[in-house]
Structure formats: structure tokens, C-alpha cells
Jmol script that loads the backbone (N, CA, C; Angstrom):
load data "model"
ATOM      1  N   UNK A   1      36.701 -96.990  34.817  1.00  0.00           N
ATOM      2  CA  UNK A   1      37.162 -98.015  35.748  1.00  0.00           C
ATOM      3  C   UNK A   1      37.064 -97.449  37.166  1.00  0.00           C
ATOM      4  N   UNK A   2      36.289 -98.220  37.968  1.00  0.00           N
ATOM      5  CA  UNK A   2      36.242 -97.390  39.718  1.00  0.00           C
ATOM      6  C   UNK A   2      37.301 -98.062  40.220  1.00  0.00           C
ATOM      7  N   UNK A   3      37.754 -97.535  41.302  1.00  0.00           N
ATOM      8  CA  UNK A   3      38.789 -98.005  42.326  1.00  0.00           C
ATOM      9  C   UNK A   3      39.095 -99.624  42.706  1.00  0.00           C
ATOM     10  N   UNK A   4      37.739 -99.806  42.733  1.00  0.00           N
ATOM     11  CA  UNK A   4      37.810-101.635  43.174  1.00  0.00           C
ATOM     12  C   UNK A   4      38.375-102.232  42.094  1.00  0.00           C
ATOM     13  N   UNK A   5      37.767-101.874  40.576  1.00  0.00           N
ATOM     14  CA  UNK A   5      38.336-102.255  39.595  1.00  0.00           C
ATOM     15  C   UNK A   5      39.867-102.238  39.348  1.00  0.00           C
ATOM     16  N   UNK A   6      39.981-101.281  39.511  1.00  0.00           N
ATOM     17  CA  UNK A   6      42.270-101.020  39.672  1.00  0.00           C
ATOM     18  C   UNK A   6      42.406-101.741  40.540  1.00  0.00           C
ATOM     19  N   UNK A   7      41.949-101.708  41.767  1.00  0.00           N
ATOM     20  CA  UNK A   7      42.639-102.677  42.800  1.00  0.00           C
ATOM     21  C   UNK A   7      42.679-103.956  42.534  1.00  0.00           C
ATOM     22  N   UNK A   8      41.238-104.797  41.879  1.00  0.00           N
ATOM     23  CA  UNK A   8      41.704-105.943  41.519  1.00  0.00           C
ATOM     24  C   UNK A   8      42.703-106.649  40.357  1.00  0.00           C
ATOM     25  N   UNK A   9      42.612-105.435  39.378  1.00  0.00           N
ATOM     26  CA  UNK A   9      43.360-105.966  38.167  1.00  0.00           C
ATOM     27  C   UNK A   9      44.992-105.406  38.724  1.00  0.00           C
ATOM     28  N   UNK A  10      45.276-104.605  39.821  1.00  0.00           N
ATOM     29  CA  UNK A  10      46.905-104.661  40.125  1.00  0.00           C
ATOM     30  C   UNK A  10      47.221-106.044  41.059  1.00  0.00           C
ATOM     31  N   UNK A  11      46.154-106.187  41.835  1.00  0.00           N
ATOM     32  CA  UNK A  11      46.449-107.422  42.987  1.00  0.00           C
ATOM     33  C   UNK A  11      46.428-108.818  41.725  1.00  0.00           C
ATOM     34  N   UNK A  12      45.982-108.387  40.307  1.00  0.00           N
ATOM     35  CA  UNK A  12      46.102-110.394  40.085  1.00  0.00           C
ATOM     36  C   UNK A  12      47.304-109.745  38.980  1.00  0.00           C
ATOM     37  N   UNK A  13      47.489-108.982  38.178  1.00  0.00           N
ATOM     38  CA  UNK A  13      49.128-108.219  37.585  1.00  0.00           C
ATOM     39  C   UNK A  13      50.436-108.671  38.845  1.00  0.00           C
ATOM     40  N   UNK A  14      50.256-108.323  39.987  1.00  0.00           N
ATOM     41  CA  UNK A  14      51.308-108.705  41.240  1.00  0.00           C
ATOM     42  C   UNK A  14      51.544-110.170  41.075  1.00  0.00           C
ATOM     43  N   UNK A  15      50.240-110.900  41.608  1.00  0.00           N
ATOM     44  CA  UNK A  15      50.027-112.549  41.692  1.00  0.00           C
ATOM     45  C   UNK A  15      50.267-112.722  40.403  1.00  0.00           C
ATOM     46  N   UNK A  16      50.218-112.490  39.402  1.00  0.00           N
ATOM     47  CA  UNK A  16      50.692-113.085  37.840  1.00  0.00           C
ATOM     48  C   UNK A  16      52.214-113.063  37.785  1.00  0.00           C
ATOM     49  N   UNK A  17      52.397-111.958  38.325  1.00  0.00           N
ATOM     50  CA  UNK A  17      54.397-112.049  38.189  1.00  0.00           C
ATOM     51  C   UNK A  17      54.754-112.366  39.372  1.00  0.00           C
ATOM     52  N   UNK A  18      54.053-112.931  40.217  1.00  0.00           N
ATOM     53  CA  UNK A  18      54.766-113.058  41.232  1.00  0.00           C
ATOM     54  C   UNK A  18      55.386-115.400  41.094  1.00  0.00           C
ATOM     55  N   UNK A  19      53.661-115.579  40.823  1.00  0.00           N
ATOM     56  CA  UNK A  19      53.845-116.848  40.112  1.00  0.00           C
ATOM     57  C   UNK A  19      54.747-116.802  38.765  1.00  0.00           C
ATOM     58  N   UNK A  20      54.844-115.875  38.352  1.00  0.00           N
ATOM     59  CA  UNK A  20      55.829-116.029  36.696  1.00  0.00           C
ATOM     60  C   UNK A  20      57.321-116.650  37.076  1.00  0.00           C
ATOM     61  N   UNK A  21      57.828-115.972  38.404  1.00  0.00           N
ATOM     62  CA  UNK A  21      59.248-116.278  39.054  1.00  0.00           C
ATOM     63  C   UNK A  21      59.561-117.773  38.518  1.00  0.00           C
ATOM     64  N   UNK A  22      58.540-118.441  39.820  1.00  0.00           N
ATOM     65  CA  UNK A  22      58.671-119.873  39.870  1.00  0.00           C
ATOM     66  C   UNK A  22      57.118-120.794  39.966  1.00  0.00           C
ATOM     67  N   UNK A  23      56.800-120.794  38.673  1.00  0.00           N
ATOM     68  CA  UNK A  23      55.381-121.128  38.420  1.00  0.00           C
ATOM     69  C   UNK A  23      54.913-122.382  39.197  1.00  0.00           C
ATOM     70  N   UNK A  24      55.549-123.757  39.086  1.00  0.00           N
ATOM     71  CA  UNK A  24      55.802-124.658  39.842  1.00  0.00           C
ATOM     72  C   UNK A  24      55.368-124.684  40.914  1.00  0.00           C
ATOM     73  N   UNK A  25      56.019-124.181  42.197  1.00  0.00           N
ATOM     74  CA  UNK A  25      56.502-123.642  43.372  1.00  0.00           C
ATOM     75  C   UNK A  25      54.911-122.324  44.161  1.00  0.00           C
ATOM     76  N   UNK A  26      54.845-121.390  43.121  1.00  0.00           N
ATOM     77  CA  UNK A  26      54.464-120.274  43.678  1.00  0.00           C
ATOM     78  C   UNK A  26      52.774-120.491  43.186  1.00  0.00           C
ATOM     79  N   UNK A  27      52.274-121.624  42.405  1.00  0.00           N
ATOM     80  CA  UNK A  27      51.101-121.681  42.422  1.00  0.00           C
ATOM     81  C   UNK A  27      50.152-122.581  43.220  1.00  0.00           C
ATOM     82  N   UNK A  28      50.805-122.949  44.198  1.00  0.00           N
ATOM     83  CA  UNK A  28      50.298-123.931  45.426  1.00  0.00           C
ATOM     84  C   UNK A  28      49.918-122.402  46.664  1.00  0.00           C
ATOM     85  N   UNK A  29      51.330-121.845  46.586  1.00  0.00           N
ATOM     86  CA  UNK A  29      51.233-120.723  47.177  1.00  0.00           C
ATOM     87  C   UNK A  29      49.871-119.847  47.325  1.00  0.00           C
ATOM     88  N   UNK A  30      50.149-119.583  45.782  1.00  0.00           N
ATOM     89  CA  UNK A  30      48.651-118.183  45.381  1.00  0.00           C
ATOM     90  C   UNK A  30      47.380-118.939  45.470  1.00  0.00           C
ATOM     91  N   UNK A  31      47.054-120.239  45.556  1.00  0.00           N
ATOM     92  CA  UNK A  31      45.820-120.907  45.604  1.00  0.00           C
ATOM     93  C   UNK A  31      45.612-121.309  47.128  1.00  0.00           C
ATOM     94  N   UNK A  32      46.623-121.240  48.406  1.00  0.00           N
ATOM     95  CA  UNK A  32      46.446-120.962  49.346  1.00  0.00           C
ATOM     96  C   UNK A  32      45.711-119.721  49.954  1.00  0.00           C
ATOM     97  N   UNK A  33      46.262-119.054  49.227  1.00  0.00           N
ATOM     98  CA  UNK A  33      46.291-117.452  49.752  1.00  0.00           C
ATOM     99  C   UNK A  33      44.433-117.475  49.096  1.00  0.00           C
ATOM    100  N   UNK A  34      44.323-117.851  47.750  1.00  0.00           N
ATOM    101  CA  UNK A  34      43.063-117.620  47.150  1.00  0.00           C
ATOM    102  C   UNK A  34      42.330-118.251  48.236  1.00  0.00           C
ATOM    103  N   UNK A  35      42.609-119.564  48.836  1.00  0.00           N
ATOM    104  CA  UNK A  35      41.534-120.441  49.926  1.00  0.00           C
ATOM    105  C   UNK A  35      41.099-119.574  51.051  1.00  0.00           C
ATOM    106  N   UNK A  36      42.153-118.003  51.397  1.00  0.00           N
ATOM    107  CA  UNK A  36      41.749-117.435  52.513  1.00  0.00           C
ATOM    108  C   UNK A  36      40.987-116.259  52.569  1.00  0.00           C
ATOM    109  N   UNK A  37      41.545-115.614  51.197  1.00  0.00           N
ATOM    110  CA  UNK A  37      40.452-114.857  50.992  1.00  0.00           C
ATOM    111  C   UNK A  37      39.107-115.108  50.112  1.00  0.00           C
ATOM    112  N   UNK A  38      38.841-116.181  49.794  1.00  0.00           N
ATOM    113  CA  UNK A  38      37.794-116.296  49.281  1.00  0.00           C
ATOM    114  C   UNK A  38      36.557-116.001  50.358  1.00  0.00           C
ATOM    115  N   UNK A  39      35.663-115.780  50.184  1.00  0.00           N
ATOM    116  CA  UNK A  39      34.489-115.154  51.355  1.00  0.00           C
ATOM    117  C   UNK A  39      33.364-115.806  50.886  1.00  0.00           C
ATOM    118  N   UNK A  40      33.197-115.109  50.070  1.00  0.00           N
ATOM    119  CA  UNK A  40      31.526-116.189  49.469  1.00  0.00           C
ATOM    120  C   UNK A  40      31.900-117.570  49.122  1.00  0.00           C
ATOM    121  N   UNK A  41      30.802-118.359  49.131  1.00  0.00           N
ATOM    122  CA  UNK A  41      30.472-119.484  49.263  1.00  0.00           C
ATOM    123  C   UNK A  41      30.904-120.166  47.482  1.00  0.00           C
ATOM    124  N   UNK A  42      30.052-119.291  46.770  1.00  0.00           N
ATOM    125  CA  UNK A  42      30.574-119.829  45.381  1.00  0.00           C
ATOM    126  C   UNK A  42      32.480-119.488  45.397  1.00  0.00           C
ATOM    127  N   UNK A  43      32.823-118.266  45.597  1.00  0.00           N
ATOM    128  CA  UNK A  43      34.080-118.343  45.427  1.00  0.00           C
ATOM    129  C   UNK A  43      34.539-119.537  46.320  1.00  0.00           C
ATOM    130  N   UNK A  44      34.434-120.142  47.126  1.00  0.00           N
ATOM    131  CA  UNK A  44      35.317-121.127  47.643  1.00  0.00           C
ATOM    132  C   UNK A  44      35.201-122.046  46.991  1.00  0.00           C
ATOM    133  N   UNK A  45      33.757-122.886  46.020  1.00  0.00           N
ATOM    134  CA  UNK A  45      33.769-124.124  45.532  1.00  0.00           C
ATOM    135  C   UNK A  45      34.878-123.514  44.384  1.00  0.00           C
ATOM    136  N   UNK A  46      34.565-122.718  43.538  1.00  0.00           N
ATOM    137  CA  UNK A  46      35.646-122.139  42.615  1.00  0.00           C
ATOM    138  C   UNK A  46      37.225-122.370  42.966  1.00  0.00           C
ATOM    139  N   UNK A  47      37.722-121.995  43.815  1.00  0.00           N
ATOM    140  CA  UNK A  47      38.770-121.843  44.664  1.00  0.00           C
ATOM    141  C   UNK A  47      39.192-123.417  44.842  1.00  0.00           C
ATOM    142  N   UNK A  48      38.120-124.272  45.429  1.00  0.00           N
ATOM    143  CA  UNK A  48      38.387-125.635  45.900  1.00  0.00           C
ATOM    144  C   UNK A  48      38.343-126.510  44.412  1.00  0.00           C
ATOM    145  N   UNK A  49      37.783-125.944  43.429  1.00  0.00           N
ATOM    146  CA  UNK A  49      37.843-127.119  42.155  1.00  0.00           C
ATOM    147  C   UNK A  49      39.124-126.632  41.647  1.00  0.00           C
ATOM    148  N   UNK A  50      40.203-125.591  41.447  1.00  0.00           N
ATOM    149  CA  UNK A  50      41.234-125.341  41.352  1.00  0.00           C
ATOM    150  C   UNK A  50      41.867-125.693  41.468  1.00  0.00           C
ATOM    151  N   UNK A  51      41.935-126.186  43.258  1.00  0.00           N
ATOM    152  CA  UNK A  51      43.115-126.783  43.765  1.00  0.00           C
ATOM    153  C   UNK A  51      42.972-128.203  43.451  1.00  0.00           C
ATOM    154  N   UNK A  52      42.050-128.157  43.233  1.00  0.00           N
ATOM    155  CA  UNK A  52      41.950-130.012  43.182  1.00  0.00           C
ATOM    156  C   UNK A  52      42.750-130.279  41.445  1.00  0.00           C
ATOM    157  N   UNK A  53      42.150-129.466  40.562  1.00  0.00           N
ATOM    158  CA  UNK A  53      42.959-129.747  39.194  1.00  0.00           C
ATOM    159  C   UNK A  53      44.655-129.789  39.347  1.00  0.00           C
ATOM    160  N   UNK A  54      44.511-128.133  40.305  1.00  0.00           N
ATOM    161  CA  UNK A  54      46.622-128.270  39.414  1.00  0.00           C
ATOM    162  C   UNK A  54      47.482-128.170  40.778  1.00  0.00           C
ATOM    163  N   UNK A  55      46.721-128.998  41.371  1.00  0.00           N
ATOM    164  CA  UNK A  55      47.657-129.585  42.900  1.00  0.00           C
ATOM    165  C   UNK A  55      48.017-131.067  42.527  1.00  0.00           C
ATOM    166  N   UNK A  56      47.412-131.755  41.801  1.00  0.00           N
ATOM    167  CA  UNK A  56      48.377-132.626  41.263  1.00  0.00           C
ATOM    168  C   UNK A  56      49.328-132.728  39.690  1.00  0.00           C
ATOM    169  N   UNK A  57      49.562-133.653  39.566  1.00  0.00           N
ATOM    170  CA  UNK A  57      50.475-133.613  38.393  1.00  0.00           C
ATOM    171  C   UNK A  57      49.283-134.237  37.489  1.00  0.00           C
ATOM    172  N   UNK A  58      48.785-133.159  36.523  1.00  0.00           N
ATOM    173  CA  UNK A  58      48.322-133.457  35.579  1.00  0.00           C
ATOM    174  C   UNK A  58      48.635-132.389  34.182  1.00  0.00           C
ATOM    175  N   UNK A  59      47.879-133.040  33.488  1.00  0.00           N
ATOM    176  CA  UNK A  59      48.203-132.029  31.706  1.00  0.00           C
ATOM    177  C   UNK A  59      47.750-130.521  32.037  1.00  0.00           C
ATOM    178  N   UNK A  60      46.768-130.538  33.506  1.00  0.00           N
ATOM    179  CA  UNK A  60      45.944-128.904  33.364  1.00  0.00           C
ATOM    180  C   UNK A  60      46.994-128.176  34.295  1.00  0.00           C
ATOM    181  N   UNK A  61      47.701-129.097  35.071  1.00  0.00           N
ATOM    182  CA  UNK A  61      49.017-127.992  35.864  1.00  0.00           C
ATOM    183  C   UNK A  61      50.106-127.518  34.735  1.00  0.00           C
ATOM    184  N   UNK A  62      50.386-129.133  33.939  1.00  0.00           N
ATOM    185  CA  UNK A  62      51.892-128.917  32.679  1.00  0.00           C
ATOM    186  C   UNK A  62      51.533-127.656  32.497  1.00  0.00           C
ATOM    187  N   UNK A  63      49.776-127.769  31.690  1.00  0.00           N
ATOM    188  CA  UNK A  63      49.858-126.871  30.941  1.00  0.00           C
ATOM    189  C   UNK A  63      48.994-124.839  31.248  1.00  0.00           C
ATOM    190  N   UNK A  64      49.292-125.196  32.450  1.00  0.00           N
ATOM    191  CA  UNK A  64      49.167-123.711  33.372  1.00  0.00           C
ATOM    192  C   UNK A  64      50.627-123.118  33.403  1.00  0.00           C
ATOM    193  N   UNK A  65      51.394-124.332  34.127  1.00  0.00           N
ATOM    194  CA  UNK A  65      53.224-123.841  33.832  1.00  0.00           C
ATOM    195  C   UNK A  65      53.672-123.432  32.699  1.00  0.00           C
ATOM    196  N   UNK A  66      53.270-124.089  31.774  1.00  0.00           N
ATOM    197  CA  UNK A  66      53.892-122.948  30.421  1.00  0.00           C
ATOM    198  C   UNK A  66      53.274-121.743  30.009  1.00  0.00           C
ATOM    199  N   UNK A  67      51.961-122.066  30.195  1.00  0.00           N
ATOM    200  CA  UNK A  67      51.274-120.562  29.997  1.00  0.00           C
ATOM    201  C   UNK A  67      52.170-119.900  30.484  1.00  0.00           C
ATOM    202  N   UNK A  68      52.076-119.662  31.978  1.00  0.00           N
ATOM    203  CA  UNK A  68      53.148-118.859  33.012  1.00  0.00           C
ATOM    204  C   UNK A  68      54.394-118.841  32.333  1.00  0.00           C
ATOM    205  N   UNK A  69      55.376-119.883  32.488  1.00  0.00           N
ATOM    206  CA  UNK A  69      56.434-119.292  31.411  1.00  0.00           C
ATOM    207  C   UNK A  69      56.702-119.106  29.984  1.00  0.00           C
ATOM    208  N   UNK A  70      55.759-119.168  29.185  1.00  0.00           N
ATOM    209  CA  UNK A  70      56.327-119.229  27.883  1.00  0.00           C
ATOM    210  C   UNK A  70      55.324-117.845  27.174  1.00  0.00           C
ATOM    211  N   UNK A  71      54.663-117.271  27.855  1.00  0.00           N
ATOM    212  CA  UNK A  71      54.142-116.157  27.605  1.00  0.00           C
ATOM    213  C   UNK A  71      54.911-114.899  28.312  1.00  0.00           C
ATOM    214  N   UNK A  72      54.327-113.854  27.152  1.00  0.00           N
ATOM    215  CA  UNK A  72      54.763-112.071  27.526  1.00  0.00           C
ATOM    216  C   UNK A  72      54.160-111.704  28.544  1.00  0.00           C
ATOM    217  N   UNK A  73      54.813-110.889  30.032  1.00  0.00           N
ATOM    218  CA  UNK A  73      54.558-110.975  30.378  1.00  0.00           C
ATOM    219  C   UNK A  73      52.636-109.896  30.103  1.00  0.00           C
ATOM    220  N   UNK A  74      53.075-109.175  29.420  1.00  0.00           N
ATOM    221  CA  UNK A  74      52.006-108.009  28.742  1.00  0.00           C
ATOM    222  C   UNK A  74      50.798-109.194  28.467  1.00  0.00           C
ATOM    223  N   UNK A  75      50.621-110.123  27.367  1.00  0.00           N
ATOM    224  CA  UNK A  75      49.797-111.204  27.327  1.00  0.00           C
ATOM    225  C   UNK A  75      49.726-111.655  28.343  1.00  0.00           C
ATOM    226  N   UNK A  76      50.185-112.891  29.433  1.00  0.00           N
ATOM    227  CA  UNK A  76      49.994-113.192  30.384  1.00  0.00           C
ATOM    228  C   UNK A  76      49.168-112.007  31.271  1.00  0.00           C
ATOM    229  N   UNK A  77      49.393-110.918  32.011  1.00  0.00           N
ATOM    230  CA  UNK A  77      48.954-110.058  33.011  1.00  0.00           C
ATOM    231  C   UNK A  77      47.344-109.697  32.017  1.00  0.00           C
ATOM    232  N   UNK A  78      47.367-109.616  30.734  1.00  0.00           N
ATOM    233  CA  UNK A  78      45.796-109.323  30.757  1.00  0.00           C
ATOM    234  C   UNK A  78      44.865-110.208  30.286  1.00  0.00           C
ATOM    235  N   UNK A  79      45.862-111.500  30.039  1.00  0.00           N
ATOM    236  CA  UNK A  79      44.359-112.883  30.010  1.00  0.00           C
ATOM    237  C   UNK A  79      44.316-112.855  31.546  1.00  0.00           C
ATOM    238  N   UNK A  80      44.875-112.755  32.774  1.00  0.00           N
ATOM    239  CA  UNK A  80      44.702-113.237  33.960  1.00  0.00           C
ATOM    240  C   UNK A  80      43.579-111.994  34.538  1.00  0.00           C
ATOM    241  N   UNK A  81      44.091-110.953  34.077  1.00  0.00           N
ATOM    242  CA  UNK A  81      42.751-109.901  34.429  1.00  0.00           C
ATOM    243  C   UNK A  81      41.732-110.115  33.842  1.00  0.00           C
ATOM    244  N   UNK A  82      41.562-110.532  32.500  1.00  0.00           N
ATOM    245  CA  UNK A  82      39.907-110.699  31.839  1.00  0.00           C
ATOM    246  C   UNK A  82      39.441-112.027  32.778  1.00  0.00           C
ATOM    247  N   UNK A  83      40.142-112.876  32.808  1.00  0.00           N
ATOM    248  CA  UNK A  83      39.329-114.372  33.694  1.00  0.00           C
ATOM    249  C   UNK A  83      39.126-114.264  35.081  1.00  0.00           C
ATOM    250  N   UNK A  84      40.228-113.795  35.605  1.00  0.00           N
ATOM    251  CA  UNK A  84      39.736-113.583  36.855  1.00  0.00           C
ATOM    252  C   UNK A  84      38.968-112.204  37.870  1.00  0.00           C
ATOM    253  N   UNK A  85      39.327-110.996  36.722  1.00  0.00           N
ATOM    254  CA  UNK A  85      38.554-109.743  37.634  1.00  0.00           C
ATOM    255  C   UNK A  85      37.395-110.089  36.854  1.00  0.00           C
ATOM    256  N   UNK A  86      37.033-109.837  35.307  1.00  0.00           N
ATOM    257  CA  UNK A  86      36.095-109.323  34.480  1.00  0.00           C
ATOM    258  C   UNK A  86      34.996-110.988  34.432  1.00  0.00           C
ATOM    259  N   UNK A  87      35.531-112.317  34.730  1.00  0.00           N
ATOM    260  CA  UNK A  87      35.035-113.563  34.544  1.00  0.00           C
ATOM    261  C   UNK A  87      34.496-113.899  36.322  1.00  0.00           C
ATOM    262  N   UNK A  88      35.524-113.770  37.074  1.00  0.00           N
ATOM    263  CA  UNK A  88      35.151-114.432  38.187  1.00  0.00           C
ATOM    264  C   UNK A  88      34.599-113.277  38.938  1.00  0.00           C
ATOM    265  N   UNK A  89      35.302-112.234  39.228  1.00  0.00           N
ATOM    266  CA  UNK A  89      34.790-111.178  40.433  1.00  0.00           C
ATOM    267  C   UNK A  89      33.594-110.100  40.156  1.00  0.00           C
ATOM    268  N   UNK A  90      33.425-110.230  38.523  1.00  0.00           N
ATOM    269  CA  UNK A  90      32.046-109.428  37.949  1.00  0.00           C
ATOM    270  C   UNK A  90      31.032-110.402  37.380  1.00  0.00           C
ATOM    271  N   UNK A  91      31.949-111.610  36.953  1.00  0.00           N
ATOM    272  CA  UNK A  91      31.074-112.357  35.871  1.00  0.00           C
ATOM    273  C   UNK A  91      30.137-113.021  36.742  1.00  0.00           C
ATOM    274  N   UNK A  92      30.691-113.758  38.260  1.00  0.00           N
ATOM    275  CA  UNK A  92      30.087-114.326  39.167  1.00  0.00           C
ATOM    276  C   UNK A  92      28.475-114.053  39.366  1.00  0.00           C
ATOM    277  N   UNK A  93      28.919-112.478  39.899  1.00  0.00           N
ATOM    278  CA  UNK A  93      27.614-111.919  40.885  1.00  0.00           C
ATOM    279  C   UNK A  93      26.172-111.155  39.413  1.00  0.00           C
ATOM    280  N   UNK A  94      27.239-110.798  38.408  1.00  0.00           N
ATOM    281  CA  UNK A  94      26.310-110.812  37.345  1.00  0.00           C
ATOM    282  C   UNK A  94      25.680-111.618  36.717  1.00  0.00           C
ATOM    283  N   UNK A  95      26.431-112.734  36.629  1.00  0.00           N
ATOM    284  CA  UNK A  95      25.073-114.114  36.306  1.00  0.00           C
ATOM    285  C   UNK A  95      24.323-114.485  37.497  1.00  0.00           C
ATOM    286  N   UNK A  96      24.089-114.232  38.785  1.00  0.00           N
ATOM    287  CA  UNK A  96      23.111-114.670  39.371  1.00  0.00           C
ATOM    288  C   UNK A  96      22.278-113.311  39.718  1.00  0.00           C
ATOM    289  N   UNK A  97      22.259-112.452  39.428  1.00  0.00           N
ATOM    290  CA  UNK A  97      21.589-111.056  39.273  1.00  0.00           C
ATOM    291  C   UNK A  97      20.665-111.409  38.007  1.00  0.00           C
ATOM    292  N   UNK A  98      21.437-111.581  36.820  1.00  0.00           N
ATOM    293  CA  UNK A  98      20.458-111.714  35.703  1.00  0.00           C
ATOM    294  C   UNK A  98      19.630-113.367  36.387  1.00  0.00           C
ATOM    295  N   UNK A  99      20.306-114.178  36.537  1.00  0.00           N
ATOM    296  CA  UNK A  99      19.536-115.623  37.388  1.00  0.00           C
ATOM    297  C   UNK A  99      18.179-115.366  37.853  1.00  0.00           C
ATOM    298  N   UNK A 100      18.898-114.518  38.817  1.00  0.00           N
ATOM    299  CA  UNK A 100      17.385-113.988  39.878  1.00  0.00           C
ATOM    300  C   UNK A 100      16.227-113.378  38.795  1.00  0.00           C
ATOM    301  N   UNK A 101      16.294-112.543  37.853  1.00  0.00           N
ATOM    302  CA  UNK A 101      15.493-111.871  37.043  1.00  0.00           C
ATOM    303  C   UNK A 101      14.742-112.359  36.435  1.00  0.00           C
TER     304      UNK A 101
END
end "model"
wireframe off; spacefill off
backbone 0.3
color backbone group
């Protein structure tokens, strides 16, 4: 695991318990914060189809809120690292690498 790798899987472990508090509440929050650091272009449509699902009241927010509370936090912290470091921040730039090929 290199450095970038730890850094991202502690920064979404933080944002996983940090949304665990008050899932509701703190995931408008972390999808703000995601809108600012997103940089590349694909991460923002990513980022922007997000907010559009569980910024309103639908079955894909209900059922993001229970994930968040009704899971360990041990389960919870490493489905959120496989989807979002190993899916979005490797999986991204590696499917358009193999793309290009």
C-alpha cells in the first residue's frame, strides 16, 4: 500500500464515521465537501449524479441511512474504502487507461 493509498482509505474511514453520527444531516455535508474537492471532470459528473439521488427523499437516501446506521462500524469503513478508494479513485483512471489501449 503507498502513502496516497493510506491517505485515502483514512480520509473516507474519518468521512464514514463522521456521517455515522448523524447520517441524515452529515451526508448533504460530505457531498458538499465531495463537490469541492472533486478536480477532474469525470469526478464531478460522479459527484453531481450523487447529489442528485440522495439530496432528495427517495428509497436510495432511506436506504444509504440505514446502511450508515444499522451496520458495524468495521463493515461499514471497508465497503466505503473498496467503492470509493479501490472503485472510484483507482477504478476511474484504470478503466480509461485500459480504454485508451
Amino acid at each position: 500500500m503507498t502513502a496516497g493509498d493510506f491517505l485515502y482509505n483514512q480520509a473516507v474511514v474519518r468521512a464514514l464515521n463522521f456521517i455515522a453520527r448523524d447520517p441524515e444531516n452529515n451526508l448533504e455535508k460530505l457531498i458538499s465537501i465531495g463537490e469541492r474537492l472533486a478536480f477532474n471532470p469525470d469526478h464531478k459528473d460522479i459527484v453531481a449524479a450523487v447529489k442528485r439521488v440522495l439530496s432528495e427523499d427517495t428509497t436510495w437516501k432511506d436506504y444509504t441511512v440505514k446502511l450508515l446506521q444499522n451496520t458495524t462500524p468495521r463493515v461499514r469503513n471497508r465497503l466505503g474504502v473498496n467503492f470509493f478508494v479501490n472503485a472510484f479513485f483507482k477504478g476511474v483512471p484504470k478503466q480509461f487507461q485500459l480504454r485508451d489501449e
